[in-house]
C-alpha positions as CSV (number, residue, x, y, z in Angstrom):
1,X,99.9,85.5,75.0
2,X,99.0,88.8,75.9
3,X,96.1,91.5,75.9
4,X,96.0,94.2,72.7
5,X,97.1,97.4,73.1
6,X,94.4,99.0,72.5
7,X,92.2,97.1,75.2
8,X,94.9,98.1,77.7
9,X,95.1,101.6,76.7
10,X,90.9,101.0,77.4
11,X,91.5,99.9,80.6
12,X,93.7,102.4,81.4
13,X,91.5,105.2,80.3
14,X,88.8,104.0,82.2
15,X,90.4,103.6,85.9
16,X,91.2,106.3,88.1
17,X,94.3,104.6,90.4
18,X,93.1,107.3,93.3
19,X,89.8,105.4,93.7
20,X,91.7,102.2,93.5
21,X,94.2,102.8,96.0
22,X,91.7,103.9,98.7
23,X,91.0,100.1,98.4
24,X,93.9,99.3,100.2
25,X,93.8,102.2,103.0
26,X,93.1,105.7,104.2
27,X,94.0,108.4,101.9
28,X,94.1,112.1,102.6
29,X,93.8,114.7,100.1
30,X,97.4,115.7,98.9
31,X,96.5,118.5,96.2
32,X,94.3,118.8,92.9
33,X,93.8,114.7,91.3
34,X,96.2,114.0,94.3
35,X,96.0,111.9,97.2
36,X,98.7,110.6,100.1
37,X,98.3,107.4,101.9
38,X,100.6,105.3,104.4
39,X,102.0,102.7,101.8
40,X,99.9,99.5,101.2
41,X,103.2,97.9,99.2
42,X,104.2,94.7,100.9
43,X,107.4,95.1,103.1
44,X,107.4,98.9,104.0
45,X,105.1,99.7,107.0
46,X,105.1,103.4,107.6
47,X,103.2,106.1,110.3
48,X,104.0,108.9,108.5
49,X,102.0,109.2,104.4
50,X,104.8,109.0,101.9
51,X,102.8,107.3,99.0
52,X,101.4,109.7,96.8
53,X,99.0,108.6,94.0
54,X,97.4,110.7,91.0
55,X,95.3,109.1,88.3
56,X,97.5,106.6,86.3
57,X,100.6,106.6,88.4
58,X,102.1,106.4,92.2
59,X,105.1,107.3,93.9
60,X,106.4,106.0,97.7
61,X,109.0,108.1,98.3
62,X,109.7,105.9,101.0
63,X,110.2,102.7,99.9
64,X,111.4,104.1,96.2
65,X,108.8,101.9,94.8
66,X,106.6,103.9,91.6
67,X,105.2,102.7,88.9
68,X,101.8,102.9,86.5
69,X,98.2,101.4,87.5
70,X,99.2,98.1,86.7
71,X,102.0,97.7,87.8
72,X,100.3,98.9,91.5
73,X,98.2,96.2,91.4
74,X,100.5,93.6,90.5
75,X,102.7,94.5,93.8
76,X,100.0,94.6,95.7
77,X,97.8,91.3,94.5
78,X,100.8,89.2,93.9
79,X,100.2,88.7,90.0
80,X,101.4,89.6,86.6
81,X,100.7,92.3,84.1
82,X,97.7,90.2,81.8
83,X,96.3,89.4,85.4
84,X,96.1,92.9,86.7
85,X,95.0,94.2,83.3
86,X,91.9,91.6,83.9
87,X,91.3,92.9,87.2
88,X,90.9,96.5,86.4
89,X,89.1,96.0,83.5
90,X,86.6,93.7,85.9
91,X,86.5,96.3,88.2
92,X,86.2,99.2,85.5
93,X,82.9,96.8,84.0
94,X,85.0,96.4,81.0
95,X,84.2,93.0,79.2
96,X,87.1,92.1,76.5
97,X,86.0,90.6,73.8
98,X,87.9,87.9,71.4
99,X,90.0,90.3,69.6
100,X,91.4,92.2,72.6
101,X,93.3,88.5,73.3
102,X,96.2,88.6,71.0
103,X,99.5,86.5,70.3
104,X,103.4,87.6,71.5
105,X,105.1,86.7,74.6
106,X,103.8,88.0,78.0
107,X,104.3,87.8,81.7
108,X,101.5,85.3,82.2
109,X,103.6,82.3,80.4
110,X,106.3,82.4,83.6
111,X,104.2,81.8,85.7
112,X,101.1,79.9,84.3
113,X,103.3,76.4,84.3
114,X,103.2,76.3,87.8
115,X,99.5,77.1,88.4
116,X,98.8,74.4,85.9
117,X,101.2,72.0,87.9
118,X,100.0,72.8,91.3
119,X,96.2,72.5,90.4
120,X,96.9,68.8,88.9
121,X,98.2,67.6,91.9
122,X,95.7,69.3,94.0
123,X,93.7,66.8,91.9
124,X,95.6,64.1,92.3
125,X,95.6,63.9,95.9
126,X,92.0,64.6,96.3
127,X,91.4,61.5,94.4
128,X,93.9,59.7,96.1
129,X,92.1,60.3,99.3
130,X,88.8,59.6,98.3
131,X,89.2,56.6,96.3
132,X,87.7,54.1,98.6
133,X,90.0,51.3,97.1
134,X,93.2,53.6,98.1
135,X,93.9,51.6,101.4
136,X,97.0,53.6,101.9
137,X,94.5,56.5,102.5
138,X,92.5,54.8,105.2
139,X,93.6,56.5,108.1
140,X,93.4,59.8,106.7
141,X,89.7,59.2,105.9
142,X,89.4,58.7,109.9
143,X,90.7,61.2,111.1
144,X,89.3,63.7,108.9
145,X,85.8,61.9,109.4
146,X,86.5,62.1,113.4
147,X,86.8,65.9,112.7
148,X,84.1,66.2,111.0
149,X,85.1,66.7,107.5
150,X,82.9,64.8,104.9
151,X,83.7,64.0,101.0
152,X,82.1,66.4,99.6
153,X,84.0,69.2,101.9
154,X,87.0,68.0,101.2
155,X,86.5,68.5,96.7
156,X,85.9,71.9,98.0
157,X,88.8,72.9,100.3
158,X,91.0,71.1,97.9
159,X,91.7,68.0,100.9
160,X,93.9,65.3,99.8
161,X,96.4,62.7,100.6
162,X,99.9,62.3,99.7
163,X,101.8,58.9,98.3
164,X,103.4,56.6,101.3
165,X,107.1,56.8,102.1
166,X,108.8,54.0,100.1
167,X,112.3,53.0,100.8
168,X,114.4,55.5,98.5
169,X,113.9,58.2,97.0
170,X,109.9,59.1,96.5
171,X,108.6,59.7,93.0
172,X,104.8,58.9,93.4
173,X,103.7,62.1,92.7
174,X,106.4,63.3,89.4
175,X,105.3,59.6,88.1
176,X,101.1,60.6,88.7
177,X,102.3,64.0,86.9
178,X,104.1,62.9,84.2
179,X,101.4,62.4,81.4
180,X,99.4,65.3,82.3
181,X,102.1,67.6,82.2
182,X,103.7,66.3,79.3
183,X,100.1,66.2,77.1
184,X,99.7,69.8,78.3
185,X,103.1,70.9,76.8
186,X,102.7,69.4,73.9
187,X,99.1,71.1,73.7
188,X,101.1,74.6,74.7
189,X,103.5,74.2,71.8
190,X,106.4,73.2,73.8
191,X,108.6,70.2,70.9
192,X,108.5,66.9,72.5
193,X,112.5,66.5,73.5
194,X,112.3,69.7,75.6
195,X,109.5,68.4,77.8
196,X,110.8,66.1,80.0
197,X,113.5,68.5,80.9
198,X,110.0,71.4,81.2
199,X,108.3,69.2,83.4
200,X,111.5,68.7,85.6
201,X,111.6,72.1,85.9
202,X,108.5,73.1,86.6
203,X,108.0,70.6,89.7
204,X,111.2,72.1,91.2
205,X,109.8,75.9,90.3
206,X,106.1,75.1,92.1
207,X,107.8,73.7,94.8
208,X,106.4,70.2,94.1
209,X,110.0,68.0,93.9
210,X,113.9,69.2,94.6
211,X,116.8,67.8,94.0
212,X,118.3,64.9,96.4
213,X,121.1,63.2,95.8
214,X,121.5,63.8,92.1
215,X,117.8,62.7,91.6
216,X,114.3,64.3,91.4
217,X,112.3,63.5,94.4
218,X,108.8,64.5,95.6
219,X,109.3,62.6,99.2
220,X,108.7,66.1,101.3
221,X,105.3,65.4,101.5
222,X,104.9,61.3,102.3
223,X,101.9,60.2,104.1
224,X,100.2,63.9,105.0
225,X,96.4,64.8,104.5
226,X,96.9,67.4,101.9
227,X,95.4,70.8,102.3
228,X,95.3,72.9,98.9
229,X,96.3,76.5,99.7
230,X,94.8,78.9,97.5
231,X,95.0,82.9,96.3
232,X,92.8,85.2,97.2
233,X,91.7,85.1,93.3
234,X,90.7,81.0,93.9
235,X,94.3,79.6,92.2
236,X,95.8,77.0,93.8
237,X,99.4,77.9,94.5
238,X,100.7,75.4,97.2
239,X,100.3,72.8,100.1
240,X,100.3,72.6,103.7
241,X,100.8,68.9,104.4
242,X,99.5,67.7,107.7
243,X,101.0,65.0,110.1
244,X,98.2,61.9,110.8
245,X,98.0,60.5,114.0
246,X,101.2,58.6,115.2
247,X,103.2,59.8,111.8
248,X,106.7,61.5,111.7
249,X,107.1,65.3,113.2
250,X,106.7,68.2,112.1
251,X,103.0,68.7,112.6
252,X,102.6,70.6,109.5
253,X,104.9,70.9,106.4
254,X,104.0,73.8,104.0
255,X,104.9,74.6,100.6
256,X,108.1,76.2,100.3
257,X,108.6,79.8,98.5
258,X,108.0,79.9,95.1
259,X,107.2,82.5,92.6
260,X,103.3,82.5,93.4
261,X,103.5,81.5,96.7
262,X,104.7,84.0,99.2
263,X,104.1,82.7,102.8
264,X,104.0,86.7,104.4
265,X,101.5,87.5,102.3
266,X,99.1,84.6,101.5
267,X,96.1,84.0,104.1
268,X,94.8,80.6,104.3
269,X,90.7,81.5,103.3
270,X,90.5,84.4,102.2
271,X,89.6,82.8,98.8
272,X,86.4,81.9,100.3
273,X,85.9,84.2,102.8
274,X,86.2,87.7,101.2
275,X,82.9,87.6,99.2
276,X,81.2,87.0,102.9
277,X,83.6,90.1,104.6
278,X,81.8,93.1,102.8
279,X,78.6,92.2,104.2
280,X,79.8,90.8,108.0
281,X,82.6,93.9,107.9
282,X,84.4,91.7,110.2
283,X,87.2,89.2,109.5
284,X,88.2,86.0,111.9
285,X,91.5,84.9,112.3
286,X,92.5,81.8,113.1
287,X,95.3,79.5,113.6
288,X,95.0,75.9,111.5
289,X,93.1,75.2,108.3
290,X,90.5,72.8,110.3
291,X,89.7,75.8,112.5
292,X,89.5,77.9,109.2
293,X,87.1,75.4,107.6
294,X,85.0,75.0,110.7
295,X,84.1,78.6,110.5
296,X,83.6,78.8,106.8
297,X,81.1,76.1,107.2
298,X,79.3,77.9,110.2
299,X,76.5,81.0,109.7
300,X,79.9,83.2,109.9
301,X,82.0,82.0,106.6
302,X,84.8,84.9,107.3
303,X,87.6,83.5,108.8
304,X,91.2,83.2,107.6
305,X,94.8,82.3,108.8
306,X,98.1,82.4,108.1
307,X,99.7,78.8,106.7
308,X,103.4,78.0,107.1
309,X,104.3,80.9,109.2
310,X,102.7,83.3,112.4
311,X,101.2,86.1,111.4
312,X,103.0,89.3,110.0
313,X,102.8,92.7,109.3
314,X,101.9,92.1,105.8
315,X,99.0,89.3,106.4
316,X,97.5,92.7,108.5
317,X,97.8,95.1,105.9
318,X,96.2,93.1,103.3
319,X,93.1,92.3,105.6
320,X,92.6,96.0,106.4
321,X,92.0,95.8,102.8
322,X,88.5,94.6,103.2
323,X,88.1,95.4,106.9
324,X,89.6,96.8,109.5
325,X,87.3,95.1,112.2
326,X,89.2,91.7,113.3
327,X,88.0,89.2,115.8
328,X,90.6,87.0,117.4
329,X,90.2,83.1,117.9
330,X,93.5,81.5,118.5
331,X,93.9,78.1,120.4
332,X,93.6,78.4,124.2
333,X,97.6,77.3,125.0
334,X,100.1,79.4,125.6
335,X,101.5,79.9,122.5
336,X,98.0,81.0,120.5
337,X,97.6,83.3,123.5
338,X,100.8,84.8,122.7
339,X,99.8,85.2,119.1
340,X,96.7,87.0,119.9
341,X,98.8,89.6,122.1
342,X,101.0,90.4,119.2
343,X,98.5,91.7,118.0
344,X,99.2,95.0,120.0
345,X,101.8,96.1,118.1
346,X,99.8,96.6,115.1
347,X,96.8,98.1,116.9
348,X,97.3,101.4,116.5
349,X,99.5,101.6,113.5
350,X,97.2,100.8,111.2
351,X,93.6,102.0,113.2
352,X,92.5,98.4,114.0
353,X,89.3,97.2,116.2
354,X,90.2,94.0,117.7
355,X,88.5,91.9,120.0
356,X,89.7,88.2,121.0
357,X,87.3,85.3,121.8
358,X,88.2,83.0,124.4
359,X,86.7,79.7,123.7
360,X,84.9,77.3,126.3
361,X,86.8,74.2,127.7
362,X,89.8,74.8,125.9
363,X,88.5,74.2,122.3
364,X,89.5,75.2,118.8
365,X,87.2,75.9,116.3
366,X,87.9,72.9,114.6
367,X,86.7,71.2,117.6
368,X,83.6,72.6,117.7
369,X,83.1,71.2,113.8
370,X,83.9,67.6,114.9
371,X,81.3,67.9,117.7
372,X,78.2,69.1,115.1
373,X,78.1,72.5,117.9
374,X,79.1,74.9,115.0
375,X,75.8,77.2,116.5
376,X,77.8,77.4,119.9
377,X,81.2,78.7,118.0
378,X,79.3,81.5,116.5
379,X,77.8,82.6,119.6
380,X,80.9,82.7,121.4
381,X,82.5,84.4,118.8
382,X,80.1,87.3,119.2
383,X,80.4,87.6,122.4
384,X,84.3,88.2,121.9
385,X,85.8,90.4,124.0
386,X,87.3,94.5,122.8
387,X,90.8,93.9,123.2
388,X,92.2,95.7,125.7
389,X,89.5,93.7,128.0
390,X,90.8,90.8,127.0
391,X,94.4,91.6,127.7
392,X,93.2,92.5,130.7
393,X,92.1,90.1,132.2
394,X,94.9,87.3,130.8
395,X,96.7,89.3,133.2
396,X,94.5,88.9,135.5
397,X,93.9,85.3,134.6
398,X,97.6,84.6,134.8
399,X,98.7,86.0,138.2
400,X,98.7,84.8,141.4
401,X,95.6,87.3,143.2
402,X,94.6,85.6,146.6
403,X,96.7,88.3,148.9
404,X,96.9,92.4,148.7
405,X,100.7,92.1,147.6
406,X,99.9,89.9,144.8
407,X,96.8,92.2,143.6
408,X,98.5,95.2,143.3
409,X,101.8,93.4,141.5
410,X,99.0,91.9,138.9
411,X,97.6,95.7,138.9
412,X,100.9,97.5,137.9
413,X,101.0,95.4,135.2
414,X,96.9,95.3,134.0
415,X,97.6,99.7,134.6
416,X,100.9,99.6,132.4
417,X,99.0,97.6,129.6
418,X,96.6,100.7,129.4
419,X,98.8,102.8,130.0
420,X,100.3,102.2,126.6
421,X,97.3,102.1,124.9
422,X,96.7,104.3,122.6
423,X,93.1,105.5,122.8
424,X,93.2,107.9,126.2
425,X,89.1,107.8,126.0
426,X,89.5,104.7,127.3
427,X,91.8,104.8,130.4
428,X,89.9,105.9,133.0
429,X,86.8,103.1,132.6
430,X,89.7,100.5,132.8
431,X,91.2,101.7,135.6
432,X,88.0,101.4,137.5
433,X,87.7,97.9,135.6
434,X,90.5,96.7,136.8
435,X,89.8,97.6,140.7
436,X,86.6,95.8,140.4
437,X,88.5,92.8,139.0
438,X,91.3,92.5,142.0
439,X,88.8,94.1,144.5
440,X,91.0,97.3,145.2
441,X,89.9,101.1,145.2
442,X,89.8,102.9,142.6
443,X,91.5,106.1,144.2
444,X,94.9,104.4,144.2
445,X,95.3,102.8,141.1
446,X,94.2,106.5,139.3
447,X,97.1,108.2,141.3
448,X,99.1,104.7,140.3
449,X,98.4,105.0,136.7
450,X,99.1,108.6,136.5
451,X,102.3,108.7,138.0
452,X,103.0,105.2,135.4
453,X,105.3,106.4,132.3
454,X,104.8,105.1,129.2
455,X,106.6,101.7,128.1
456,X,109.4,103.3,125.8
457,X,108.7,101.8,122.0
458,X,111.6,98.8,121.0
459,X,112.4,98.2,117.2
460,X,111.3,95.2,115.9
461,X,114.3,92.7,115.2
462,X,115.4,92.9,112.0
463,X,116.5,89.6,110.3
464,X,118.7,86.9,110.8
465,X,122.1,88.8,112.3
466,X,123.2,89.0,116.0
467,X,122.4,91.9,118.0
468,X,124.3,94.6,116.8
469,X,127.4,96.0,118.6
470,X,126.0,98.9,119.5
471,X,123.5,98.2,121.6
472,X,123.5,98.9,125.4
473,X,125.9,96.1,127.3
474,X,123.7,93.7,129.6
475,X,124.6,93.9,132.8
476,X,128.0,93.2,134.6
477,X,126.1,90.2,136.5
478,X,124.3,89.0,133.0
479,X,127.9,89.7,130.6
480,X,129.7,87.5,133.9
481,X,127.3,84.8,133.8
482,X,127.3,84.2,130.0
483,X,131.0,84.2,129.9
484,X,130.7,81.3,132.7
485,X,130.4,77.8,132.1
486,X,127.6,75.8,133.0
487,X,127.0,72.1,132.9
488,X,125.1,72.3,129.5
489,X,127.3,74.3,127.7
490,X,128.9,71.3,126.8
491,X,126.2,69.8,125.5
492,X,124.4,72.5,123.7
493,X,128.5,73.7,122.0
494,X,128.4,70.0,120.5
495,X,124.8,70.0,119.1
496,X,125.8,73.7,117.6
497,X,128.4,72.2,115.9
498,X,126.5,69.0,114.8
499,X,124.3,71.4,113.3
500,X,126.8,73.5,111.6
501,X,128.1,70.6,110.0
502,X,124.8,70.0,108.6
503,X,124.8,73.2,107.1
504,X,128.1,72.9,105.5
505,X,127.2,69.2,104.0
506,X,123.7,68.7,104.1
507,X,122.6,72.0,102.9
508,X,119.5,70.6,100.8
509,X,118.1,68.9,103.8
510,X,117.6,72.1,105.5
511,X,116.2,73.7,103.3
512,X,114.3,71.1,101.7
513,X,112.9,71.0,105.3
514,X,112.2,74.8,105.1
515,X,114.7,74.7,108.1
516,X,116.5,77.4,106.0
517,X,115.9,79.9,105.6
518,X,112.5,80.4,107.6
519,X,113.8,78.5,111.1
520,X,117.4,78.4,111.9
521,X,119.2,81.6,112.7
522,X,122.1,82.7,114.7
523,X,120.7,83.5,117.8
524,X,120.2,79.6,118.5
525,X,123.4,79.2,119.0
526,X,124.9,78.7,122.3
527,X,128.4,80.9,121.6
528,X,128.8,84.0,119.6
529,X,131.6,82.5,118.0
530,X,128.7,79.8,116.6
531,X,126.7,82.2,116.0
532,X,129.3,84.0,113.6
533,X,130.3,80.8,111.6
534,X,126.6,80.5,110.8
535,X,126.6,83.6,108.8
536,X,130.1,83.1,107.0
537,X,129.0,79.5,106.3
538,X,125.3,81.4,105.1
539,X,127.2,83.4,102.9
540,X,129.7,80.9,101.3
541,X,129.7,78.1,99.1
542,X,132.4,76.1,100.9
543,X,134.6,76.4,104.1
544,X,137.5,77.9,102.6
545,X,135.1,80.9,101.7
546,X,133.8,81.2,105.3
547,X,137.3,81.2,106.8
548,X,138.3,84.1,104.4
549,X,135.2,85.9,106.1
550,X,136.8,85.4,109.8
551,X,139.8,86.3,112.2
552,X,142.5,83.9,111.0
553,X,143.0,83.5,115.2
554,X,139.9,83.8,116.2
555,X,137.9,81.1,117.6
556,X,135.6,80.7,114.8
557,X,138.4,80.3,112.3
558,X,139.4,77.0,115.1
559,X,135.8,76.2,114.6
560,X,135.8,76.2,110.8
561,X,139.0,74.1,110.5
562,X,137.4,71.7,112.8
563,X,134.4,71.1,110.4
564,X,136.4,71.1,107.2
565,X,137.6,67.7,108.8
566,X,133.9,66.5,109.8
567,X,132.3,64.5,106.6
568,X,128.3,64.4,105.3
569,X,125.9,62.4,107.2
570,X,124.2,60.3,104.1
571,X,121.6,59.4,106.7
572,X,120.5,62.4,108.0
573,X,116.9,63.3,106.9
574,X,115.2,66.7,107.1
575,X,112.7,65.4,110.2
576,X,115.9,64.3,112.3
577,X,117.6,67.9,111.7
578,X,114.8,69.6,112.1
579,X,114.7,67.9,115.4
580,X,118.5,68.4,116.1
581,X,117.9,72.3,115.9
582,X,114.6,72.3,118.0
583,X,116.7,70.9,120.6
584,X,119.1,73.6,119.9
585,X,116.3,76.4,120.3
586,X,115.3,75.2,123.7
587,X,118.9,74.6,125.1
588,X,119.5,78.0,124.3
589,X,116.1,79.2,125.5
590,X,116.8,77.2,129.0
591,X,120.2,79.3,129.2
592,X,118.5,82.6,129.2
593,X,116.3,81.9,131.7
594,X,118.9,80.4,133.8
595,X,120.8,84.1,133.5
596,X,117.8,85.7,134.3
597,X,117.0,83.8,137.4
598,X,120.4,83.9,138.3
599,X,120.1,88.2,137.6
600,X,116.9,88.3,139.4
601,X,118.6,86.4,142.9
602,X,121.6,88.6,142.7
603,X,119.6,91.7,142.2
604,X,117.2,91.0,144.1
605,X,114.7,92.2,141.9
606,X,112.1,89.2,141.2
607,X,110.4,91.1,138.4
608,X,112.9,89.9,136.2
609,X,111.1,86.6,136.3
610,X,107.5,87.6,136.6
611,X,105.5,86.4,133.8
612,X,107.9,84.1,132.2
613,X,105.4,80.8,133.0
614,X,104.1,80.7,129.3
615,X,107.8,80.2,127.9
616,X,108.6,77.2,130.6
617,X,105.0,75.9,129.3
618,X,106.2,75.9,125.7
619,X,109.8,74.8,126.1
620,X,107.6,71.5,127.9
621,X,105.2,71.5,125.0
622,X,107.8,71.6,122.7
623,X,110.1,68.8,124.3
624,X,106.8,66.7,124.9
625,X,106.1,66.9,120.9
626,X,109.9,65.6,119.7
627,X,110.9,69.6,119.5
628,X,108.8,70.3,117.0
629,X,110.2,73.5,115.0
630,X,107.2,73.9,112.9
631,X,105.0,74.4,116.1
632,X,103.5,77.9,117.6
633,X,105.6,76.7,120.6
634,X,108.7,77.3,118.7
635,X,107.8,80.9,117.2
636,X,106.5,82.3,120.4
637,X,110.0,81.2,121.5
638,X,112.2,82.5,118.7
639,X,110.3,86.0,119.0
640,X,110.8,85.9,122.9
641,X,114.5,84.8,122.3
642,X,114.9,88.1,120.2
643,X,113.6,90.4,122.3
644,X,115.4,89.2,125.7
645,X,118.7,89.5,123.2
646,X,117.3,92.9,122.7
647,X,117.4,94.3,125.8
């Protein structure tokens, strides 16, 4: 069903897309009933305005991307055309009444299958946790209770529990489904023969069940607490399904993408949050759901973060939607410290104000919600840190500063970091801050910091495809020393192809583990030759397709023919590959180091290897969890792997 014309014709009248769009950034003045604005469209980040908007349409000449008022806000709030009608007609104070609602076929109907689905097994777990008589659910209850979280929190964050593994294939949830869905087709019109084929369809569309081994199963999510991920409209559009104490790895398993759930895009909390933001003008990030709840339940209800991958580009741009003031709290390891100093990047670009808290003794804020001291989280959050400060002094923090050599080697870097910094008011006050910090005068580190260039600007990596070509060669030492053997390139060349024969058999598995295509890429692998039958094998239905994409006597042609002769493992489950290839990661991780240890001796330049203790700390983190791919461990690894291939 649809809206009438005439309504929308109404609701077009009535909105002026140039005051909409200032919604969603700065916008300069582009001629008469015109403006220009750096483009707000997921996907394309610009510096330079290319999107020009004028009453009912817009243009990115950029991108390509144009369209009408509704169409704008359907790109940009993840909905369909009825939906976006509804918005600007809210936000234009129109109020439709009965007639405007008409009959006929309509975007909404694609999708609205799925939001029913999703919502009735949001439902279904939540009972299934708190139903006292649900043993099974027992030690989910504990934990949550340990953390903090009561009954009544958990109806409204959505908190569940998922069905036990059984032996088999899973189908606790598709059987719980079954006669909700199938009395809500038959309410919706759909005839009684097509629904059990419409329900299979829709579990497998919302992400909810996949195909295994020529049957329906549900068994991605057995024995996780549930958390209900919501838009930023209050629809609930997926899971993140967290380990309980003791259970199988990963940590967390999310939702994968589906047509209402994109995981670049959708914040954890902002559902909640964004009625608080306009009034605070301030937004929190965090890292987990508990640490998002802890907040939401504090005197300062604005915090957000991202669920089933870091943060992006595009969770940014859609904050500085509401605000562009964001306080930082990510956990105190190495890895959320990394993810606060990405951060950087995006600074300037799009005219942030950070600052970064740095929590007492090491907590979370989820901590701080188990331990009834919610009072104590707000107050440290307020006494957050500006950014640079805090960047500052983790350099500070990190370095070795008991003798004058090792001062000034923590200075150069503490000068370089504001250096790049973009606001030049500030340079000079942190030059002297930094003197007081290491005790040295400020004279010296003025004439050091002006004679300091600039750190030249790197492109970000660009998906999942070796370094090209055409990049500058490494080194003579470096291109020597990855041609040599070592005594794990045995090792790590045997789990590569382990785990190329996974992808050629056992397909599914990976990506019913979201191991594809969100995890594994190329650069894991120990050879290039790996590395290139990865893609063909990406890019082909069988082997005989990926050996028509390679040199017939080339080394990944041998490679090929050797795994058209391997068979599938029937045993193999998505939590033992995802393993496999976290091993993979940190083999490969542990070779590049190794080269750039061995660069650093023969060069005898030991600044090659300052700095790298917080990737030895999570390659130990990461072997001491059962190389958990789903960690923050593992992304702050994969992004450092890319930019040492970079170089």
């Amino acid at each position: 069903m649809g809206w009438s014309r005439e309504f929308i014709e109404k609701v077009r009248e009535s909105t002026d897309l140039t005051d909409v769009a200032r919604d969603y950034g700065d916008t300069k003045n582009a001629g008469p009933g015109k403006i220009k604005m750096n483009c707000p469209l997921p996907n394309h980040s610009e510096k330079t305005p290319s999107h020009y908007v004028q009453k009912e349409f817009f243009k990115c000449f950029g991108c390509g991307e144009g369209g009408d008022i509704f169409k704008f806000i359907q790109l940009l709030e993840n909905c369909d055309f009825n939906e976006s009608v509804q918005r600007l007609a809210g936000r234009a104070g129109l109020s439709p009444g009965p007639e405007d609602w008409i009959g006929g076929s309509a975007g909404e109907d694609k999708r609205k299958d799925l939001f029913v689905a999703i919502e009735m097994a949001s439902e279904i777990y939540i009972n299934r946790l708190l139903d006292m008589d649900n043993k099974d659910a027992q030690k989910a209850r504990s934990f949550l209770r340990e953390r903090g979280i009561t009954g009544a929190m958990c109806q409204t964050y959505g908190i569940g529990y998922s069905f036990p593994k059984t032996k088999g294939l899973t189908d606790g949830l598709i059987a719980s489904l079954k006669q909700p869905l199938t009395k809500y087709f038959k309410e919706s019109g759909t005839k009684e023969v097509e629904i059990p084929k419409k329900i299979e369809s829709t579990l497998k569309r919302a992400g909810l069940a996949s195909e295994y081994q020529d049957k329906t199963t549900d068994f991605f999510f057995s024995e996780r607490i549930m958390f209900t991920i919501f838009d930023s409209t209050n629809r609930p559009i997926a899971f993140s399904g967290r380990q309980l104490p003791g259970g199988k790895d990963p940590k967390y398993r999310n939702s994968p993408e589906t047509e209402i759930y994109k995981k670049n895009e959708i914040l954890y909390g902002l559902n909640w949050a964004k009625k608080h933001i306009a009034k605070e003008d301030r937004i929190i990030i965090c890292e987990g759901q508990l640490d998002v709840i802890a907040l939401l339940e504090s005197s300062l209800p604005v915090a957000v973060g991202p669920c089933g991958t870091a943060m992006t580009e595009n969770h940014v741009k859609k904050l500085t939607g509401y605000t562009k003031n964001f306080v930082l709290s990510f956990d105190s390891d190495a890895a959320g410290q990394n993810a606060a100093e990405k951060f950087s990047q995006w600074e300037e670009k799009h005219n942030l104000q950070i600052k970064a808290a740095t929590l007492s003794s090491g907590d979370d804020p989820g901590d701080y919600l188990a331990q009834s001291k919610l009072d104590d989280l707000v107050q440290q959050l307020e006494k957050a840190d500006p950014f640079l400060r805090w960047r500052i002094n983790r350099i500070i923090h990190l370095g070795k500063v008991e003798t004058i050599e090792e001062r000034v080697l923590v200075a150069n870097s503490a000068l370089q970091i504001v250096k790049d910094h973009h606001e030049a008011m500030y340079h000079d006050d942190y030059v002297r801050y930094i003197g007081e910090k290491l005790d040295l005068p400020y004279t010296g580190l003025r004439q050091k910091f002006d004679e300091t260039s600039k750190t030249p600007q790197q492109k970000a990596f660009q998906g999942n495809q070796l370094p090209p070509q055409n990049r500058k060669p490494p080194s003579p030492i470096v291109e020597n020393q990855r041609k040599a053997e070592s005594k794990e390139t045995k090792i790590s060349t045997t789990l590569g192809n382990r785990v190329l024969a996974v992808l050629l058999h056992n397909r599914q598995t990976l990506e019913q583990g979201e191991i594809l295509p969100n995890k594994l890429k190329a650069i894991f692998f120990p050879t290039k030759a790996q590395g290139n039958v990865f893609e063909a094998l990406l890019n082909s239905q069988n082997v005989d397709q990926a050996i028509e994409q390679v040199d017939q006597s080339s080394e990944e042609a041998q490679i090929l023919q050797e795994l058209r002769t391997s068979k599938p493992n029937e045993s193999l489950t998505a939590e033992i590959v995802s393993k496999q290839v976290g091993e993979l990661l940190i083999r490969r991780i542990k070779n590049e180091l190794d080269l750039l240890h061995q660069e650093a001796k023969a060069t005898n330049n030991l600044e090659l290897i300052t700095g790298i203790g917080d990737e030895k700390t999570a390659i130990k983190t990461m072997e001491d969890d059962g190389y958990d791919l789903f960690s923050s461990e593992a992304d702050f690894l994969i992004e450092w792997l890319h930019e040492r291939l970079e170089k």
